[in-house]
C-alpha positions as CSV (number, residue, x, y, z in Angstrom):
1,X,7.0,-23.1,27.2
2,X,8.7,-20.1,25.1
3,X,5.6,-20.1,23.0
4,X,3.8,-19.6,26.1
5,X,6.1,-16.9,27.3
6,X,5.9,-14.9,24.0
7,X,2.2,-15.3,24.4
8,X,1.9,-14.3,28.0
9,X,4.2,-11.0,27.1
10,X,2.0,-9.9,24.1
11,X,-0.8,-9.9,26.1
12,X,0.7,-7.8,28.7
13,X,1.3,-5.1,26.1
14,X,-2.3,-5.2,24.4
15,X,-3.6,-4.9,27.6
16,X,-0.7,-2.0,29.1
17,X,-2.1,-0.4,25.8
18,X,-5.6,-0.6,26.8
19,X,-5.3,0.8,29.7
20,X,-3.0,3.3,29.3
21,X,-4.6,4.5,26.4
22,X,-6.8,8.0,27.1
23,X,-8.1,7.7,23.8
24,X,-8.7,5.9,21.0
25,X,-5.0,6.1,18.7
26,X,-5.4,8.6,15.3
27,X,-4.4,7.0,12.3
28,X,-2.5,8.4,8.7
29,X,-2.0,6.1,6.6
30,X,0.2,7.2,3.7
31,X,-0.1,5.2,0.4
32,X,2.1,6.3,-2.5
33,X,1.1,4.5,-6.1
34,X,3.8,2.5,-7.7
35,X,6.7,3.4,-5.4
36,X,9.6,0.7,-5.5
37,X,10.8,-1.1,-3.2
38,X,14.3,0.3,-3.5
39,X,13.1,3.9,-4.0
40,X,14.2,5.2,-0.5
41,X,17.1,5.5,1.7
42,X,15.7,3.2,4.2
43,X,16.0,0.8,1.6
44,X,19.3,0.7,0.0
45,X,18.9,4.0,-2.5
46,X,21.6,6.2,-2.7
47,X,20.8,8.5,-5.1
48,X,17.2,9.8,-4.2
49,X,17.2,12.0,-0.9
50,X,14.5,10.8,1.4
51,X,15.7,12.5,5.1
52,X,11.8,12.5,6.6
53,X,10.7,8.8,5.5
54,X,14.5,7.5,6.7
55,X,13.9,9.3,10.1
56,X,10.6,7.9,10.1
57,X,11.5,4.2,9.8
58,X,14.5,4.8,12.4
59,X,12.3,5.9,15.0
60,X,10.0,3.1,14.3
61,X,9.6,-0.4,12.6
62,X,10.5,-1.0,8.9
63,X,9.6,-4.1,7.4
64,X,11.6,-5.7,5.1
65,X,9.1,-8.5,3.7
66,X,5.6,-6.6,3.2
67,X,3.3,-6.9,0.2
68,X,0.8,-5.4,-1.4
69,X,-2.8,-7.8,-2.0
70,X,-1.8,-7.2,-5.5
71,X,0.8,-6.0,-8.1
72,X,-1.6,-3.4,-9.8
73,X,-3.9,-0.5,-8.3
74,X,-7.1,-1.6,-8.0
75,X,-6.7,-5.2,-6.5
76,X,-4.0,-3.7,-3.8
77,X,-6.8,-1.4,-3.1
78,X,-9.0,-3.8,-2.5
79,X,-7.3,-5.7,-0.1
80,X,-6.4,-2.8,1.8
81,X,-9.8,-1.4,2.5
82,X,-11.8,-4.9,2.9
83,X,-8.8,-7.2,4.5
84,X,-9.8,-10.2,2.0
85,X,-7.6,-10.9,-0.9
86,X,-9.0,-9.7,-3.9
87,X,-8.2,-12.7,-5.8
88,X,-10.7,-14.5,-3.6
89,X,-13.6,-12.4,-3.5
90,X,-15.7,-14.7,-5.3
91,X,-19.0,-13.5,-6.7
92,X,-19.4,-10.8,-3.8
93,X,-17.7,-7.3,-5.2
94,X,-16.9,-4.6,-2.3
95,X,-19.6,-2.9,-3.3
96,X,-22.3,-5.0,-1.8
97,X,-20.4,-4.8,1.1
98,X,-19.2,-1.2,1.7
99,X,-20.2,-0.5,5.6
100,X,-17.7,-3.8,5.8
101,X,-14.8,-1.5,4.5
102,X,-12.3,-0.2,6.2
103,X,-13.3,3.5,6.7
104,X,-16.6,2.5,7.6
105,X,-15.4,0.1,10.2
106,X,-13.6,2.8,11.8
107,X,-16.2,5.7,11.3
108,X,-18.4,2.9,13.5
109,X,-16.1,3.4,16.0
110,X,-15.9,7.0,16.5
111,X,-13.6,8.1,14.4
112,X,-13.5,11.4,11.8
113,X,-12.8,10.2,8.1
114,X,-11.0,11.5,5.6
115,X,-9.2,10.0,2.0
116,X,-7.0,12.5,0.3
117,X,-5.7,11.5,-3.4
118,X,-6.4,8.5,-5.3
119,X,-9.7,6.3,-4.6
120,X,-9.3,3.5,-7.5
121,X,-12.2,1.9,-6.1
122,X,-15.6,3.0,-8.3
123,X,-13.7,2.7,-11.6
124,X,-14.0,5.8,-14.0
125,X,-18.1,6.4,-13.9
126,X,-19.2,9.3,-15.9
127,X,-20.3,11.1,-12.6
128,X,-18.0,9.7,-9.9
129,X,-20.6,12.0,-7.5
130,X,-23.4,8.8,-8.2
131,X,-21.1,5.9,-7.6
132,X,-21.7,3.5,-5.6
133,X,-18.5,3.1,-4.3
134,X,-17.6,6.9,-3.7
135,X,-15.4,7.0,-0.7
136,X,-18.2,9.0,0.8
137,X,-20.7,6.2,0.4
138,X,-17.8,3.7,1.6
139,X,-17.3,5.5,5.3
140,X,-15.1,8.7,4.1
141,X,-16.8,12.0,5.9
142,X,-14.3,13.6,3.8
143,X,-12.6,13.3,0.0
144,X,-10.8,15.5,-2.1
145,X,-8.7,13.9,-4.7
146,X,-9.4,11.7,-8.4
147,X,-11.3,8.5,-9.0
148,X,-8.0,6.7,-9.9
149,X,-4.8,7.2,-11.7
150,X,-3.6,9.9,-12.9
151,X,-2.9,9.0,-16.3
152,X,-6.9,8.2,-16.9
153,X,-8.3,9.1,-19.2
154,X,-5.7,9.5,-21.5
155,X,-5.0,12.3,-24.2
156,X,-7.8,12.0,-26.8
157,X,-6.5,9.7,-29.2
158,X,-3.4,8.4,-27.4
159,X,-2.7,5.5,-25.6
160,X,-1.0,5.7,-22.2
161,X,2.5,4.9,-23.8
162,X,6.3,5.6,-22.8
163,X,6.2,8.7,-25.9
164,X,3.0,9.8,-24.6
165,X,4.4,10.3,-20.8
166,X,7.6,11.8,-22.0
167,X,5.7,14.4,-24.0
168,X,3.0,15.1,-21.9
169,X,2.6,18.3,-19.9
170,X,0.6,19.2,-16.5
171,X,-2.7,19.2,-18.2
172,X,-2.1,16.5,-21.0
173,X,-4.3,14.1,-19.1
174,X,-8.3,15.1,-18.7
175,X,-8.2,14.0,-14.8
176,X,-10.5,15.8,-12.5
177,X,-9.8,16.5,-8.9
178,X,-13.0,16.4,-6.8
179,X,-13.6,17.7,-3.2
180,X,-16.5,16.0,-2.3
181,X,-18.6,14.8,-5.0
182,X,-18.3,18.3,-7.2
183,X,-15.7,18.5,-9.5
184,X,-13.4,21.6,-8.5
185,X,-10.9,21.8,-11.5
186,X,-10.7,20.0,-14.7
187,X,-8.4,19.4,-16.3
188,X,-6.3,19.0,-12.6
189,X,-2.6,20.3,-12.9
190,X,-0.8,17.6,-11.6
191,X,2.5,19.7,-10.5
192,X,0.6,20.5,-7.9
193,X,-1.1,17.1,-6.4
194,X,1.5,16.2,-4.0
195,X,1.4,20.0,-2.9
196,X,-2.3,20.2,-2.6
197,X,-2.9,16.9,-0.8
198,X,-0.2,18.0,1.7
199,X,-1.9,21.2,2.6
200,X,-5.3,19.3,2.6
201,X,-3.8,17.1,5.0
202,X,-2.1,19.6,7.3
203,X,-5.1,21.6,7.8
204,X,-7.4,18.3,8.2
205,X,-5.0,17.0,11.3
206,X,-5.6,20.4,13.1
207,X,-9.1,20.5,12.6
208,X,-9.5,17.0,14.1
209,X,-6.6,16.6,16.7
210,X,-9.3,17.0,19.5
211,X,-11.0,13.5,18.4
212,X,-9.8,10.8,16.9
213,X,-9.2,10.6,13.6
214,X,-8.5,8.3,10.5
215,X,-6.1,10.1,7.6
216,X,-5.7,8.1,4.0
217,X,-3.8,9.9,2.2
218,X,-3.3,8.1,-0.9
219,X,-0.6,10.0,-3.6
220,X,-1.1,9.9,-7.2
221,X,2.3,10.2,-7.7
222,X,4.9,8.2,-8.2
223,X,2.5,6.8,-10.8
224,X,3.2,7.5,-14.4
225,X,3.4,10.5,-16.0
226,X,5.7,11.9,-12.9
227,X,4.7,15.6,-12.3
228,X,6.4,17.9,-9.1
229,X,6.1,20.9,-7.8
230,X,8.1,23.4,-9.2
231,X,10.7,24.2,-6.8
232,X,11.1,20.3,-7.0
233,X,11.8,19.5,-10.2
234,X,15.6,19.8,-10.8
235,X,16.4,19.2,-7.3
236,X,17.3,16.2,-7.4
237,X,20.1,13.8,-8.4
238,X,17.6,11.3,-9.4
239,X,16.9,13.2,-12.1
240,X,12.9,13.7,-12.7
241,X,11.6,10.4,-10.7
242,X,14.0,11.7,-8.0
243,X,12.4,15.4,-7.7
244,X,8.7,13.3,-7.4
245,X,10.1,11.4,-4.6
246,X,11.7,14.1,-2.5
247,X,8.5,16.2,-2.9
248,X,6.8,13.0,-1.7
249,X,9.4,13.1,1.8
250,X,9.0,16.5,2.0
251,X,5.1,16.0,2.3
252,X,5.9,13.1,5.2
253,X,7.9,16.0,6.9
254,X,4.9,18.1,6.8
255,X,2.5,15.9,7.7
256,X,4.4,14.8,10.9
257,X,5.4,18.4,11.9
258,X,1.2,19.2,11.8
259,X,1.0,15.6,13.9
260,X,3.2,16.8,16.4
261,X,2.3,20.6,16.1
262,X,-1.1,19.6,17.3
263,X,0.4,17.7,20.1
264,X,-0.7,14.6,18.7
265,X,1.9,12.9,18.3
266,X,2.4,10.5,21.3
267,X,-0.9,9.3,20.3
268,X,-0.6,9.1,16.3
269,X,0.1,5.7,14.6
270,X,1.4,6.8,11.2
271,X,2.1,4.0,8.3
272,X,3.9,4.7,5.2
273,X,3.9,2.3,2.2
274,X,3.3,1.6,-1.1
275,X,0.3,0.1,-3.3
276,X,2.3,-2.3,-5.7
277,X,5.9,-1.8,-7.1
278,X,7.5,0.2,-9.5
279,X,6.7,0.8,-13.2
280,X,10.6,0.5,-14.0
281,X,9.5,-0.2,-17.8
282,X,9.0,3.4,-18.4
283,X,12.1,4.6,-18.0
284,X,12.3,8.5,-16.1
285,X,8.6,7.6,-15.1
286,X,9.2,4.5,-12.8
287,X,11.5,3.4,-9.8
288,X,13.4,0.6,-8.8
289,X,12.6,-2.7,-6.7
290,X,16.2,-3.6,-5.9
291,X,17.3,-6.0,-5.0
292,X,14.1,-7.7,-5.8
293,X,13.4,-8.9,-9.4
294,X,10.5,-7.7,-11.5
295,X,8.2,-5.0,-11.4
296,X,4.8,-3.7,-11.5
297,X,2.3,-6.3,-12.8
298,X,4.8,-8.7,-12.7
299,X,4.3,-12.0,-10.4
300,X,8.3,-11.7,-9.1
301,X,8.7,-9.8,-5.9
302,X,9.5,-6.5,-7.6
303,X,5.3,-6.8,-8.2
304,X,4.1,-6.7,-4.8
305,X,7.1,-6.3,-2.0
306,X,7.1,-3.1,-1.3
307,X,8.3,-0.4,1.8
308,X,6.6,-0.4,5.2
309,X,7.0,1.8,7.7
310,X,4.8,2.0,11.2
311,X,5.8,4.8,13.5
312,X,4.0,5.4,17.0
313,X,6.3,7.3,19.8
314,X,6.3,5.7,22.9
315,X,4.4,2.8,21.5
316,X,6.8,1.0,18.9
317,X,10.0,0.5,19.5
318,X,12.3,1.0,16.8
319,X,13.4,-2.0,15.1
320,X,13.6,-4.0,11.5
321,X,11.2,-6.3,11.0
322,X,11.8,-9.9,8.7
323,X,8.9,-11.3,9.2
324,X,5.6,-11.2,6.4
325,X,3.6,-8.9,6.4
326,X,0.7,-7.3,4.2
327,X,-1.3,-4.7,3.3
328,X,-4.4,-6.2,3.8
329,X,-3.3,-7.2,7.6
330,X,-3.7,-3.6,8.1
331,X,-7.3,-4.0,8.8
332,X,-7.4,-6.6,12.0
333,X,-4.9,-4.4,13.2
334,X,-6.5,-1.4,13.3
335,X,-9.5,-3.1,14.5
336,X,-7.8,-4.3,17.3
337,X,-6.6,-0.7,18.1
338,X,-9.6,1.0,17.8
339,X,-12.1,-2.1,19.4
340,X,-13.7,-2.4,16.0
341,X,-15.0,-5.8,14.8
342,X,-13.5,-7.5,11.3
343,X,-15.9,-9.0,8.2
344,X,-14.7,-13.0,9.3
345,X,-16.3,-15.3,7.2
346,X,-16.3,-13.6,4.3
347,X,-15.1,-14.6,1.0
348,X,-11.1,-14.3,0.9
349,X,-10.8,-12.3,4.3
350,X,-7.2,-13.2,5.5
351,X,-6.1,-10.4,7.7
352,X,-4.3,-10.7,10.7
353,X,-3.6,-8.7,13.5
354,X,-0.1,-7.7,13.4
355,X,0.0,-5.2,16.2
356,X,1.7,-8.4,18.8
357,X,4.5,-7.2,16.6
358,X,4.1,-3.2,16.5
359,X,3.7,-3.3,20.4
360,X,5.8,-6.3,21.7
361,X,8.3,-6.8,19.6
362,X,7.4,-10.1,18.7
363,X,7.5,-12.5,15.6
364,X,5.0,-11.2,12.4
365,X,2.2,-14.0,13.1
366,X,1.7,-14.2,9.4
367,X,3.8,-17.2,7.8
368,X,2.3,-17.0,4.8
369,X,1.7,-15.0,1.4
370,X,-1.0,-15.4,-1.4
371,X,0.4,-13.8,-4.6
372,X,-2.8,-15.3,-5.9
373,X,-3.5,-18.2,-8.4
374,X,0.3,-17.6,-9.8
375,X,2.3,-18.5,-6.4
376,X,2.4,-19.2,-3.0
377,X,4.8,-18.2,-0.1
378,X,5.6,-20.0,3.1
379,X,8.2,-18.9,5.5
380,X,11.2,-18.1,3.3
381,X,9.8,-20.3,0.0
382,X,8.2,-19.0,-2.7
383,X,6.8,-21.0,-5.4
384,X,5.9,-19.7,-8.9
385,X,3.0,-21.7,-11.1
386,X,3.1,-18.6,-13.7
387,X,5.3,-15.7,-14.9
388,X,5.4,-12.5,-16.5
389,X,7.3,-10.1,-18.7
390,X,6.9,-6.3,-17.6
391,X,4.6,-4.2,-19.3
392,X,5.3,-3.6,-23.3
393,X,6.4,0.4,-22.7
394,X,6.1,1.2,-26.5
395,X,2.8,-0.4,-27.5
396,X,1.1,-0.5,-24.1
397,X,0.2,-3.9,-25.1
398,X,-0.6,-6.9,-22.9
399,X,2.7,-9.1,-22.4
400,X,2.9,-12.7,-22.2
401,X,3.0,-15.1,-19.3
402,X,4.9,-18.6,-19.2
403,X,3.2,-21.0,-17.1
404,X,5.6,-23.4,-15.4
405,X,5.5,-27.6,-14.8
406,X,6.2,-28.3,-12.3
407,X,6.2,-24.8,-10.7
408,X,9.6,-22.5,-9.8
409,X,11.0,-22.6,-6.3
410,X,13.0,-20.0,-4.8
411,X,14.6,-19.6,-1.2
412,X,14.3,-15.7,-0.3
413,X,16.3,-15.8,2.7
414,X,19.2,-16.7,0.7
415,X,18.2,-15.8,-2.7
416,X,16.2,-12.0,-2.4
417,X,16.4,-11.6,-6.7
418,X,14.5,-14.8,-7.3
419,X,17.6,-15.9,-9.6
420,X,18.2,-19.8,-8.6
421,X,15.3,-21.9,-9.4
422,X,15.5,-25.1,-6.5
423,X,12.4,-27.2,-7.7
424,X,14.0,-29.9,-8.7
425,X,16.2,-30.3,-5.3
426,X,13.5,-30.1,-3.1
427,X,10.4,-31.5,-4.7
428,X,8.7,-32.0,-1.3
429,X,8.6,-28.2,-0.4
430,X,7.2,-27.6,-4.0
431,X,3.6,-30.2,-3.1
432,X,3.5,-28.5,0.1
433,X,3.2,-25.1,-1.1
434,X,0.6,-26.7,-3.8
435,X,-1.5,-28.1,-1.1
436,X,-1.1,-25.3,0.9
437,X,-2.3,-22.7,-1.7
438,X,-5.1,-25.1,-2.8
439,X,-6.6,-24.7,0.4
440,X,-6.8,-21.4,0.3
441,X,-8.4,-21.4,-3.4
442,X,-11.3,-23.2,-1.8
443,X,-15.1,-21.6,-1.4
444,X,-15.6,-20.9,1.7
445,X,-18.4,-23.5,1.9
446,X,-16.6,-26.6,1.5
């Protein structure tokens, strides 16, 4: 019966929202590379200043258990823009599939396009213009930013290490910025990215606040090297990391005043969050993910839990949400927003719809995480078949793994730092988790 009732109240507010709705909702999402999960006020830090994303999270939901479809770039990327894990894409890459993606999903649907920053998606072709996955051949109307990270290519000669960040200036790394598919300065200064994505983005919302419109603005920064602004760097008491993520809540700031300068606001879903966690091996160039364990590229929670914020006034009621979430849900829940129709049946597609819980309040209706073939999640258990040490900061060298039998078992409601391994105590959870994640790890034929 209470199942029922929950049921009976979500679809109240899905339809409330359809009919009350003049127009279809804009949407800016805000995806910042290699932020941590303890990187913001919201979260527990107490050093680094972040006044715009705090106010952001208390006026809307904050999720305290949301991952990224990977612990690296390019696979979190993936599952954001195609909904399917990237782990379980089989033998069908995103780029035989691009008008499945997420922009073109929502350009079908009416809606002005635009990606400002980091792409990650077409690798580093010698003329990102002819790619097949350019953002404009994947449903963008509109790009201005780099292929990828900022720290490719690297100097000539060097290897992306911790002595090669610490030395490096603005221009030390031959990245191009592109609007469109022309290259408009090489090498890009990358004290100014944060600055010029911000302005990009502030005059884009006014141009399109009479339709609607989807925003991605994807930072370079806090990615390794760290650059800010000038009148950032300095400012803050978090020393040089700090500066790049005050510059980053500055830009929030910005962006919402142009939302709600535009008169847009009541009507604006805006989601801030990260692609992976923090690169805490590199010192001033990297974050923090406490109280989580691990980092970047690592399979502990540090890798992949990262901040999420979803802010719609008048349509999500402020609150902190346990419940899992992920990245890749973001695309059934924009479909269902916007009426437009999700890739099922396709190799590794596993979003759901999490807007029950943006709108109604309810439970996440994901009980489940994928880390991939190293672990599996269920509820509050996590199970670990393989670890690994965080990236090798001197040598840039690949680091070794330690594969575990039988696997690691932690409790994350009562252990968050992944610091008490209870395999051996409860055995049973451990071949349910096993069987669980085997099913997933299926083809899709059988």
């Amino acid at each position: 019966m209470k199942k029922l009732f929950f049921s009976l109240v979500v679809l109240f507010c899905l339809f409330t929202f359809v009919e009350s709705a003049d127009k279809k909702p804009n949407i800016v999402l805000i995806f910042v590379d290699d932020l941590g999960y303890g990187d913001l006020g919201c979260y527990g830090n107490e050093v680094i200043k972040t006044p715009r994303i705090d106010k952001l999270a208390s006026e809307g939901q904050r999720w305290t258990n949301f991952y990224a479809s990977g612990s690296s770039c390019v696979p979190s990327r993936k599952g954001l823009m195609s909904g399917r894990h990237p782990q379980l894409l089989d033998d069908e890459p995103l780029r035989n599939d691009r008008d499945a993606l997420m922009a073109a999903m929502l350009k079908r649907q009416g809606y002005a396009t635009a990606i400002l920053g980091k792409w990650h998606l077409a690798g580093y072709p010698e003329d990102f213009g002819e790619a097949l996955m350019h953002p404009q051949n994947c449903g963008f109307d509109y790009h201005f930013g780099t292929p990828g990270s900022n720290d490719v290519p690297p100097p000539p000669g060097k290897k992306q290490t911790r002595e090669v960040f610490d030395t490096a200036d603005k221009f030390s790394f031959p990245v191009p910025l592109i609007r469109g598919k022309e290259v408009v300065e090489f090498p890009v200064n990358q004290e100014l990215l944060t600055k010029r994505y911000t302005e990009e983005a502030v005059k884009w919302i006014a141009d399109q606040k009479d339709k609607p419109f989807f925003l991605y603005l994807a930072h370079n920064m806090p990615h390794a090297p760290i650059f800010a602004s000038p009148e950032f760097q300095g400012q803050s008491k978090g020393d040089r990391y700090g500066d790049v993520i005050e510059e980053i809540d500055w830009s929030v700031g910005e962006v919402m005043k142009a939302i709600r300068e535009s008169g847009i606001d009541d009507n604006t879903l805006v989601i801030f969050t990260s692609d992976n966690g923090p690169w805490t091996a590199f010192g001033p160039h990297g974050g923090t993910a406490k109280p989580l364990r691990g980092e970047k590229l690592t399979t502990w929670d540090g890798g992949s839990r990262v901040p999420a914020i979803f802010h719609w006034p008048g349509k999500i009621a402020p609150a902190t949400v346990e419940g899992i979430g992920a990245n890749l849900d973001l695309y059934a829940t924009f479909s269902t927003l916007t009426g437009g129709s999700i890739p099922s049946g396709k190799p590794g597609y596993m979003s759901v719809d999490l807007s029950p819980t943006l709108l109604a309040g309810t439970e996440s209706p994901r009980k489940e995480w994928f880390y991939g073939r190293s672990g599996f999640r269920s509820g509050p258990y996590k199970m670990l078949k393989m670890t690994k040490e965080p990236t090798d900061a001197v040598a840039r060298a690949k680091t070794p793994s330690t594969q575990h039998d039988p696997p690691l078992l932690f409790d994350l409601s009562s252990d968050i730092g992944e610091s008490k391994n209870i395999a051996a105590e409860h055995p049973e959870i451990v071949a349910r988790l096993l069987a669980e994640q085997a099913l997933l790890m299926k083809p899709v034929a059988e």
